[in-house]
Phi, psi and omega in degrees: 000148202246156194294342205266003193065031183252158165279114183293245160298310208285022194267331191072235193313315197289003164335129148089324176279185188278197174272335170293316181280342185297323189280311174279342173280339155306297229254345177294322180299303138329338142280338198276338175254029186060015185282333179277107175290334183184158139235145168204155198280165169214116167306120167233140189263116191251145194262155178240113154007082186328329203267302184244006170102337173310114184331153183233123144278174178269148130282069182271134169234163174282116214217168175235137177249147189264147165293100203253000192273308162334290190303287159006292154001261193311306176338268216327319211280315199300340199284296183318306160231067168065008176285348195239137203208095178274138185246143331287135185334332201295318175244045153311336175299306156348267171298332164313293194330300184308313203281328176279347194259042179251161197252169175307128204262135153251140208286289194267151199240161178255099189198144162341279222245147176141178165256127197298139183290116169298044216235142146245148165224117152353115177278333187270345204223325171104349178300114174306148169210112175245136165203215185276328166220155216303145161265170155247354187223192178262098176321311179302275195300336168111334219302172194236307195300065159221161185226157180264184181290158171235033169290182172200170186257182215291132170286028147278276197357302118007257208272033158248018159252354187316299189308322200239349179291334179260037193215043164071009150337117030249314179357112201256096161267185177301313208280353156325309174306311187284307203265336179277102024239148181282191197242313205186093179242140186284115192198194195231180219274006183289284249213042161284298176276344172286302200250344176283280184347263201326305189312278167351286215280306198307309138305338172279316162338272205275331158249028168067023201175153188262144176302341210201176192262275198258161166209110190234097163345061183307180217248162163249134187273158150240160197280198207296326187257011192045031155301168177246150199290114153225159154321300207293344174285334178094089167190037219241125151261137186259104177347307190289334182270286204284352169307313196256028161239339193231344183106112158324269204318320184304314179285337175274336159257005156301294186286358184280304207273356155220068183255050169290131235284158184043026157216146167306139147323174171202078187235167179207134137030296170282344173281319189297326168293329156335283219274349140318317168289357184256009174277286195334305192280358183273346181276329199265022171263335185271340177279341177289345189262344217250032178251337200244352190265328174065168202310290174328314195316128209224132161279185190179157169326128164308131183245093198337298173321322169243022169295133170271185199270004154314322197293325189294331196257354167288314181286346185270312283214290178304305159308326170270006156268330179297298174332306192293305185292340203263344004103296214277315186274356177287318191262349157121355177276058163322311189283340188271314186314304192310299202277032156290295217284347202294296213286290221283304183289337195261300189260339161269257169020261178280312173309311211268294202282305179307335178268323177308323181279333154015267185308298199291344177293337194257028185281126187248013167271159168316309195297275227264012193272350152287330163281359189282295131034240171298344166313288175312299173292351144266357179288320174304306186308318196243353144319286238278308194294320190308316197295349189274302181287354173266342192308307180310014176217352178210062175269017157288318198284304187288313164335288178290003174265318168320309179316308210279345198233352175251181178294181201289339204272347196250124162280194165342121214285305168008294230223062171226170195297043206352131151327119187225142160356099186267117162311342186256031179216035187253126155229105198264343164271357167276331166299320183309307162328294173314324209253327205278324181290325157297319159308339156285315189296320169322319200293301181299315167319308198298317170328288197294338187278291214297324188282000199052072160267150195274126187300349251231324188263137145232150207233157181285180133224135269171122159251144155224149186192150169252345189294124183282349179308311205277336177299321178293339194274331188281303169332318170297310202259028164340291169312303176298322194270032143265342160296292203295337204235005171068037170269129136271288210226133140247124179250156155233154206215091150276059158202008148351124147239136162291123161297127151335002153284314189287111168275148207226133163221143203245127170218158178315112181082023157148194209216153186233170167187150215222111204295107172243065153292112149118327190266333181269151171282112191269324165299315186290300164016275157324303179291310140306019158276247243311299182299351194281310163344273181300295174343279182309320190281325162314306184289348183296317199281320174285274176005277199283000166294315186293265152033273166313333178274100221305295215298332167259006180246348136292000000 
């Protein structure tokens, strides 16, 4: 074959046709002289043209190649001892694999489009001349009579100069200076060896030092069923539809929270939507603070002295999430990152603090404008940190909440300080404190669920407790946990004897209980147990038949 797919000299007669006419005038010939015993077919891998589908024959030509092992070399040593850190390690084998079994890379390509091979070759003398800039003449021979190659090179090549060609390479520029070696690149686990490998060698090669640090795997999304996305299953979600149906932040902190190291997404539809509502709730808690925080509000230092013990266990509760989130992303635990911040703004934050802080934001007298007050400036405070942690994952949303909230002295949320832990906001005993008060209230809830009590009813409750701590705490937050949990009266009475009546639950440091005469139909009660009673004791009884049976237990 000729480069163009003809049959060349050597073809004898069949010179000049193509290969398809060639093939049939071979198999014409061969019958005309009685030579073909049968055709019959054979399944074969013929290989085709990604762009038009043209059969591809083999070709040998002349091609240029790198010596890859020397560079290969240096890759394995920079991984090994540690200038180089793939997350997850596992496929660290990975590259090993390539790098001892790799072969002399050939460069050039016969394609349109690409960057053209810098080889000139001397028509007079035949001498190649390759350098840095276009020659006009033959380094040997002098001759002006040169043309350049017409190959163009391989695009890994292309983008295994990338870290440092685009930043004014060979030149030693500022921005070379700044950006050369980056921190960390993300990429998937297909193009370990065409383009991380290739990064790795090239750099070490041309700037004595690796482009990167860290080199972190993402995850493969998959659909709903944990197929992996092709056309051809019809199963493909297309990013742009569901961005302008959910929101870009939505959709980018769907795969954030569960993008956990060494497992695939698994994503549908239905999550993203999830995690809509959860755009929802960061817009419509900042619009409840920032109606309530009003036109006046000027921020300003927290003042220890006048936190109450909500204020306390929230900022202690922010700080160790700023920690945890701040932790989670250093080390590349994007889904732990997510859901830290996800579980603080959603089950603290707005279940907790905003209805607990309530009453004092909305208090409008003199007696209640200091705790009101100090409310307000903590409500800010933790607006404000949360949009600095959510931002790598929702920076529309949080951007644009930042413009309405921040001070005079802060730019861009973008370019703004990452968080950090304020020492003077560690309280572990209010916190502590705190969790015992959510934990009576949950208790009381679970009651009022499990007994069926009419949301309509409030129920008494009787704490026993010898702790005296836990007795001031419950006299104290009275008031809240007969809002949250729908108490007319909580007492604490440690020589409580309970009535055979009294629904009961055990929490840390004592025990609660809840008369429920008056509130419940107690014969009908009574009739769901029991039936509830037979229900469980039938699955028991099928269990244990399965159980009992050789042929399903072997």
């Amino acid at each position: 074959l000729d480069p163009r797919g003809n049959i060349n000299e050597n073809g004898g007669a069949y010179k000049g046709l193509s290969r398809f006419e060639a093939r049939e005038k071979v198999i014409e010939d061969l019958q005309a002289q009685g030579l073909l015993e049968k055709i019959e077919d054979h399944d074969h891998s013929v290989g085709h043209c990604y762009r038009c589908n043209t059969v591809i024959e083999p070709y040998l030509s002349k091609q240029w190649f790198v010596s890859i092992k020397p560079l290969a070399d240096e890759g394995i040593l920079a991984v090994k001892d540690g200038r180089i850190r793939f997350v997850p390690t596992t496929w660290e084998k990975t590259y090993f694999e390539w790098m001892y079994n790799v072969r002399d890379w050939c460069i050039s390509r016969q394609l349109w489009w690409g960057h053209r091979i810098p080889a000139f070759y001397c028509e007079s003398c035949e001498h190649v001349t390759v350098g840095m800039d276009d020659p006009t003449s033959c380094e040997k021979c002098g001759s002006a009579s040169i043309r350049q190659d017409e190959d163009v090179l391989d695009t890994w090549f292309s983008s295994a100069l990338w870290p440092f060609s685009t930043l004014g390479w060979p030149e030693s520029t500022a921005a070379l200076k700044k950006y050369y070696p980056t921190s960390v690149l993300v990429t998937g686990f297909d193009i370990i060896f065409f383009w991380v490998a290739r990064m790795i060698m090239m750099g070490l090669k041309f700037m004595n030092d690796a482009p990167f640090r860290d080199v972190y795997i993402h995850a493969l999304v998959r659909d709903e069923h944990g197929h992996k996305m092709s056309k051809s299953r019809g199963n493909v979600i297309d990013p742009l539809i569901i961005m302008d149906r959910y929101g870009t932040d939505a959709f980018r902190f769907t795969l954030a929270i569960f993008a956990a190291q060494g497992r695939d997404v698994v994503l549908s539809e239905k999550r993203i939507e999830g995690y809509s509502a959860f755009c929802n709730k960061i817009w419509n808690a900042t619009r409840f603070i920032l109606m309530n925080l009003g036109d006046g509000f000027v921020p300003r230092n927290i003042k220890i002295e006048e936190l109450e013990r909500f204020d306390r266990w929230i900022l202690h509760r922010l700080n160790l999430v700023i920690t945890d989130v701040g932790r989670a992303l250093e080390e590349y635990r994007f889904n732990e990152a997510a859901q830290a911040i996800y579980d603080f703004w959603w089950h603290e934050f707005c279940d907790w603090y905003l209805e607990l802080t309530k009453p004092r934001v909305y208090a409008t007298g003199e007696e209640g404008r200091p705790s009101s007050d100090a409310a307000k400036q903590v409500l800010y405070h933790v607006l404000k940190t949360c949009m600095m942690l959510m931002h790598p994952f929702m920076p529309f949303i949080t951007e644009e909440i930042w413009e309405r909230i921040k001070g005079d002295g802060d730019g861009r949320l973008i370019v703004a300080r990452w968080p950090e832990p304020e020492g003077g906001f560690s309280f572990p005993a209010e916190a502590g404190q705190t969790e015992l008060f959510k934990e009576i209230v949950y208790k009381i809830r679970n009651i009022r669920g499990e007994m069926n009590i009419p949301p309509d009813k409030k129920a008494d409750v009787i704490v026993k407790t010898s702790d005296p701590m836990l007795g001031r705490l419950v006299e104290t937050e009275a008031v809240h946990i007969r809002t949250n949990a729908k108490v007319e009266r909580i007492s604490v009475d440690g020589a409580y004897s309970p009535a055979k009546t009294d629904a009961s639950a055990v929490f840390a440091g004592g025990e609660l209980f809840v008369p429920l005469e008056g509130l419940i139909d107690m014969d009908r009660e009574r009739a769901r147990l029991e039936k509830e009673i037979a229900r469980i004791r039938g699955e028991l009884a099928r269990t244990e038949a399965k159980l009992g049976n050789e042929s399903f237990t072997s």
